[in-house]
C-alpha positions in Angstrom: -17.5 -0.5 -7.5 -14.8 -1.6 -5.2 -18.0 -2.9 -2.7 -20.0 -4.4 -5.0 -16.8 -6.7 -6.8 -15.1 -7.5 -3.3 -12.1 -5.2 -4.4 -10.1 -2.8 -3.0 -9.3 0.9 -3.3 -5.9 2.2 -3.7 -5.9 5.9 -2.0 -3.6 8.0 0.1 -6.3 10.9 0.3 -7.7 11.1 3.7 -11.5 11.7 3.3 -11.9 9.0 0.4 -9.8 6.5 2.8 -12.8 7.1 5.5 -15.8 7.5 3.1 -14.3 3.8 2.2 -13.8 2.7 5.1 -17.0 3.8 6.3 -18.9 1.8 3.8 -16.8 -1.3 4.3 -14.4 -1.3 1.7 -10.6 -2.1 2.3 -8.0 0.5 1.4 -4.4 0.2 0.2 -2.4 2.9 0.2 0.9 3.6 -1.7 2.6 2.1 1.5 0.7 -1.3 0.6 1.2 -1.4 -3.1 5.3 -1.0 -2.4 4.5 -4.4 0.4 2.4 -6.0 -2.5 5.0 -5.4 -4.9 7.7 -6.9 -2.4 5.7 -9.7 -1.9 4.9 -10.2 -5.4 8.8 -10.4 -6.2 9.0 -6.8 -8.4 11.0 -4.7 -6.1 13.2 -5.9 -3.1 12.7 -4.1 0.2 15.8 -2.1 0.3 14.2 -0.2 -3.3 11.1 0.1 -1.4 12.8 1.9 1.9 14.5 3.7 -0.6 11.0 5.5 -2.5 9.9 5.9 1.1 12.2 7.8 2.4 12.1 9.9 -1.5 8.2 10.3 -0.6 8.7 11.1 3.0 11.7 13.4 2.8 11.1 15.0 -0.7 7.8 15.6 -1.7 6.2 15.5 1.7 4.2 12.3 1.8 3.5 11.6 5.4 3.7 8.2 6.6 4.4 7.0 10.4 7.1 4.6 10.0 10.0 5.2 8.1 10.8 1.7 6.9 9.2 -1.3 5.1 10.1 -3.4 8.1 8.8 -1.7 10.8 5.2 -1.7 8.8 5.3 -5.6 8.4 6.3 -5.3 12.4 2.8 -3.4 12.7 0.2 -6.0 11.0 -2.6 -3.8 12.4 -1.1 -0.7 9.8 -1.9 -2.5 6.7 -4.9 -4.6 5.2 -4.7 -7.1 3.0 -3.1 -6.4 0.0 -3.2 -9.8 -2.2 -4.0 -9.0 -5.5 -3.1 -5.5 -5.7 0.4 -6.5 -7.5 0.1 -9.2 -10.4 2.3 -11.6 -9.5 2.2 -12.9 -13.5 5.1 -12.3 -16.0 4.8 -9.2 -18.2 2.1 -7.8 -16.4 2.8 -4.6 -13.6 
């Protein structure tokens, strides 16, 4: 579905991230929802550094930067993201 409308699929799991990827779809992880939603204006970046390190240091999530910054640093890390936070009042 994601092919045929020109969307994106929001994954962490590594095998669907490559079948994806494979077939020319772009993938967002939970890393670029939390840059979406920063961009977007519904969380400031110090909340977002904050649920990273949770993710990273509580439940285990693995990601190779430890900060929001050091991700928008990277521009090869992350694809586009725009649309994956409505930017619209009321609407998450």
């Amino acid at each position: 579905m994601a092919d045929a409308e020109d969307g994106r699929l929001l994954t962490d799991d590594g095998d669907a991230r490559s079948f994806a990827k494979d077939q020319g779809v772009t993938v967002v992880g939970s890393v670029g929802v939390l840059l979406a939603a920063i961009d977007a204006g519904k969380v400031d970046e110090p909340t977002a550094d904050e649920w990273l390190s949770i993710w990273t240091d509580e439940i285990g999530y693995y990601a190779p930067y430890q900060s929001i910054s050091e991700y928008r640093c990277d521009t090869h890390t992350v694809p586009s993201i725009a649309g994956v936070v409505s930017t619209s009042k009321g609407r998450q």
